[in-house]
N, C-alpha and C positions, 0 to 999 in steps of 0.2 A: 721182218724176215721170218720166214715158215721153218722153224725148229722143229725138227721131229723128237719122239722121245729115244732114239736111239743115242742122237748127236747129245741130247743132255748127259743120258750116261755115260758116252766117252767122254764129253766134258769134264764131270764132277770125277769120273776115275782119273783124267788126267792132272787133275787139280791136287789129288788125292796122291798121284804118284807124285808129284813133284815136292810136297808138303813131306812125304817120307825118305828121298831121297834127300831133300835139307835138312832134315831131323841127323837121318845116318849118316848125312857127309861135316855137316857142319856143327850139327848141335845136340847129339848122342851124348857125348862128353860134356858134364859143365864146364867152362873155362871163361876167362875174361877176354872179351872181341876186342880185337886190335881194329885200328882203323884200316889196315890192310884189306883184312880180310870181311868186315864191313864194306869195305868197297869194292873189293868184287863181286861179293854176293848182291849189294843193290843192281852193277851191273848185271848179274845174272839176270833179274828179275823181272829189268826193265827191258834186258832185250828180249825174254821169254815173252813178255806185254806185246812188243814192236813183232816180232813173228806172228803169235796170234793174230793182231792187227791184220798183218799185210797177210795171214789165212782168211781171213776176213774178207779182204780185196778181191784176191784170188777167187773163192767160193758165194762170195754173197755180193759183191760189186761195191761201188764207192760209198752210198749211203751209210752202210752199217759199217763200215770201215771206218769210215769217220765220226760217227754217231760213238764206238767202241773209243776212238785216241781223244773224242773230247769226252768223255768220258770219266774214263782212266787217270786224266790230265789235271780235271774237277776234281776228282775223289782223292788222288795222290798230292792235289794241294792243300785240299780239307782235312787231309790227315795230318798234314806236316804238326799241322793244331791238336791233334791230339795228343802230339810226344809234349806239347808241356807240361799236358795232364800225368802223362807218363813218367814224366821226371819227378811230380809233387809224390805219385803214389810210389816211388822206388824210396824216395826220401822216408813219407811216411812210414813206412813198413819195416826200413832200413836193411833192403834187400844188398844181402853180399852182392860185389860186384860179380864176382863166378855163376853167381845165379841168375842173375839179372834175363840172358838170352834165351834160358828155361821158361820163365814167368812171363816173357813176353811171347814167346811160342804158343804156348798154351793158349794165355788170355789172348791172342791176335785170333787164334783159331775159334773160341766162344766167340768172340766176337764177330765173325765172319757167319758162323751160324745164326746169332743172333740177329744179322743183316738181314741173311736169305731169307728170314719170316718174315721181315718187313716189304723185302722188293715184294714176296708174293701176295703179302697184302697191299700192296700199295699197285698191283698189278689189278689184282681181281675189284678195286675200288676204281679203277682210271678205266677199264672195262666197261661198267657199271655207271658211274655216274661222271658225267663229263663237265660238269660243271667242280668239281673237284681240284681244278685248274686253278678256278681264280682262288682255290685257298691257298694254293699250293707259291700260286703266287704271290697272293698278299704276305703269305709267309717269309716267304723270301724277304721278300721286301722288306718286311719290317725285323727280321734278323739283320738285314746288314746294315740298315741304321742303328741298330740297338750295339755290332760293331763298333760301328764310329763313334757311338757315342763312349761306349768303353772306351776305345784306342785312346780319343781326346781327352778323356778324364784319367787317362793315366791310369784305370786299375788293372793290378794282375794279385793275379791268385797264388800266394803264399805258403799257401796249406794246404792237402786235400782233405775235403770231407765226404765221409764215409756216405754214400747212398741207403735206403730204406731197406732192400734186400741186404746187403751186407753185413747191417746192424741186424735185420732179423737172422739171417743165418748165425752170428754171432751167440744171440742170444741163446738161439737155441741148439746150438751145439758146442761143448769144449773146447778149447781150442790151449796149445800151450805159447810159453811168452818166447821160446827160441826156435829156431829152424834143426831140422833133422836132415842135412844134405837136400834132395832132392822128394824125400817123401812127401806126402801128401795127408797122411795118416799115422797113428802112430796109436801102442797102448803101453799104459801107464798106470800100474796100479790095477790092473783088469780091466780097464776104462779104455775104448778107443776114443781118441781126441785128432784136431783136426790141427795141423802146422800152419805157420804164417804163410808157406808155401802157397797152400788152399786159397787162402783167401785174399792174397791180393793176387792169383791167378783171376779168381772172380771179381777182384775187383776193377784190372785190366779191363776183364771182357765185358760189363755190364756198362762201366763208363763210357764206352764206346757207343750203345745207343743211345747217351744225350749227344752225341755228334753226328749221331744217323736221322736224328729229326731233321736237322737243316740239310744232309749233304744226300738223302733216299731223295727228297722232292726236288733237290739242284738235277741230280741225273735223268729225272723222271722229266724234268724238264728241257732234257737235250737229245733225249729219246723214249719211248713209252715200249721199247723189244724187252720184254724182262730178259733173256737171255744174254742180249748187249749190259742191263742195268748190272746184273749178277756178276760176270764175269771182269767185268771192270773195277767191280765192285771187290771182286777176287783178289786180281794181281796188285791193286793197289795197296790194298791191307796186307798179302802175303809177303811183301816186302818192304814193310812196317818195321819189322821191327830189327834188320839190317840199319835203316834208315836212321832208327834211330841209336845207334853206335856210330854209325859215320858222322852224322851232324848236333849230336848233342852240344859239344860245345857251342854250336853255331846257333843254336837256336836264340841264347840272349841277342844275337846282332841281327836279326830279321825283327828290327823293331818295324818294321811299318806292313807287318805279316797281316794285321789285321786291317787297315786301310786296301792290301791287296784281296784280301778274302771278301769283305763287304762289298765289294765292286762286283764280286766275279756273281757272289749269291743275290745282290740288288739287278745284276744284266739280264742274270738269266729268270729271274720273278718275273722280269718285263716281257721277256722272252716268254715265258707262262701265259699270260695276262693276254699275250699278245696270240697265241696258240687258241688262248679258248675264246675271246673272240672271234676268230675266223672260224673257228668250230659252228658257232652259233650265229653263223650267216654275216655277220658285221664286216663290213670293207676294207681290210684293213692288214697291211705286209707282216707277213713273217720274219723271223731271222733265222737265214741259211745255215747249216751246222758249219759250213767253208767260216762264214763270218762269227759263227760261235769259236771255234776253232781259233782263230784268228785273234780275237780277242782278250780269250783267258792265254794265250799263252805272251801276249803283249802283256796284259795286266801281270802277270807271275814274271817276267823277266824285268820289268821296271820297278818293281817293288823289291825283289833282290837286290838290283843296283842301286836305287834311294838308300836301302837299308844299311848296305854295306858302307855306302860311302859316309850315312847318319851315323853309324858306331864307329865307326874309326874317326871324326870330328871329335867323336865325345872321349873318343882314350887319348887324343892330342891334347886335347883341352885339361884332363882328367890329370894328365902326366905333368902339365903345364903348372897345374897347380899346385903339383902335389914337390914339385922340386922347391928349391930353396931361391930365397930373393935374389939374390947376388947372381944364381943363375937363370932365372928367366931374364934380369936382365942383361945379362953376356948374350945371351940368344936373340933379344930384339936388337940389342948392340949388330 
């Protein structure tokens, strides 16, 4: 699709106003997000998504319309896997809960930044060298086995550890051991010093590109329009961090989140695989974004359902044991 640089800048100013009117409607104030109000604003967010979308339809026709909702669709399930991260680093840091909607605003926002370098390098490299494909695939590929093989051995991540940046910023700037409200900065002694505020702002936003290596080349793989990659890219993440106030608790019961995520990144490597072979003359079918489409959101609704119905097995079972003899057996009585 032929983007001019006009529509880019209403894009990114729209982006920009929407970004400031969730700040001054919802998150001006610190306060702790009710799940109410978590779920309207994901509603907000998704049907802002679903408009764009069908502006899309309207203005550009079925292709990028659809290339934009599986997209969107990718990215806002790739994310879901973020918020675990998300939970370790609120822990870590022992972010107030009042704070919590600040520190994810921020870090959602670096983070999003941090993306748009990526799609435009991974733009001007898909440009350029077209063979780029089958790494992009092999990638894939062997992330969503490296999935499964997590998911089946059972490991998860208990703690978070501090990335490279982090520890150097650390090092080389003071920082104190409590929070000051909402600052960022603070002096003490004549010394300015940096709040915990700061840095697990950055530590939000920098963690998010170990999640941008597998889920830049899944998109890149369901369309090559940067301006489709970006904006999907956008709404997904801008409604990050609602998401995660609405479904935190949920997220321990989406056990089989990673058996659904390895399918969606191992389809579309093939899908990859399968693009730059016909690239390069080889005889050999494509996969439709209808049947991309099609797909991931089979794969993302059956993996829900497994999941849900796995963790409520295991709180029956859980509850089962946890009562006294005499009453489990009245109950098989």
């Amino acid at each position: 699709m032929d983007v001019s640089l006009t529509v880019w800048a209403l894009t990114i100013a729209g982006l920009c106003a929407l970004v400031a009117a969730d700040f001054f409607i919802g998150g001006r104030k610190p306060h702790e997000v009710s799940v109410k109000e978590a779920g309207v604003w994901t509603a907000v967010w998704v049907a802002l998504a679903v408009l764009f979308g069908l502006g899309l339809l309207l203005f550009g026709g079925g292709k990028p319309a659809g290339e934009f909702f599986a997209g969107f669709i990718t990215e806002k399930s790739l994310s879901v896997d973020n918020l675990f991260v998300f939970v370790l680093i609120m822990a870590k840091f022992a972010v107030p809960r009042v704070f919590q909607q600040r520190v994810l605003m921020v870090g959602v926002l670096i983070a999003l930044v941090l993306r748009a370098v990526f799609i435009g390098a991974g733009a001007a490299i898909i440009a350029n060298f077209s063979w780029i494909f089958y790494l992009f695939g092999a990638f894939l590929v062997w992330t969503a086995w490296k999935l499964i093989q997590e998911a089946r051995a059972g490991e998860e991540e208990d703690e978070f550890e501090e990335n490279r940046f982090l520890k150097a910023v650390e090092r080389r700037f003071p920082s104190t051991d409590r929070y000051h409200g909402t600052r960022l900065f603070i002096v003490e002694n004549g010394k300015r010093l940096m709040t915990p505020m700061l840095i697990v702002m950055l530590a939000i936003g920098t963690t998010d590109v170990l999640f941008a290596l597998d889920s830049i080349p899944a998109i890149f793989g369901l369309t090559q329009d940067p301006y489709i990659v970006f904006t999907a890219n956008a709404f997904a993440l801008m409604g990050l961090r609602q998401l995660y106030f609405l479904i935190g608790g949920l997220l321990t019961k989406l056990v089989h989140l990673s058996y659904g995520l390895s399918v969606i990144l191992g389809f579309i490597g093939v899908k990859l695989v399968l693009h730059a072979l016909h690239e390069s003359g080889v005889n050999v079918p494509e996969i439709s974004i209808p049947v991309s489409l099609g797909v991931i959101c089979a794969v993302l609704a059956v993996t829900t359902v497994t999941s849900l119905r796995a963790s409520r097995r295991q709180e029956q079972a859980e509850a089962a044991a946890a009562a006294p003899a005499e009453e489990r057996e009245g109950i098989s009585a």
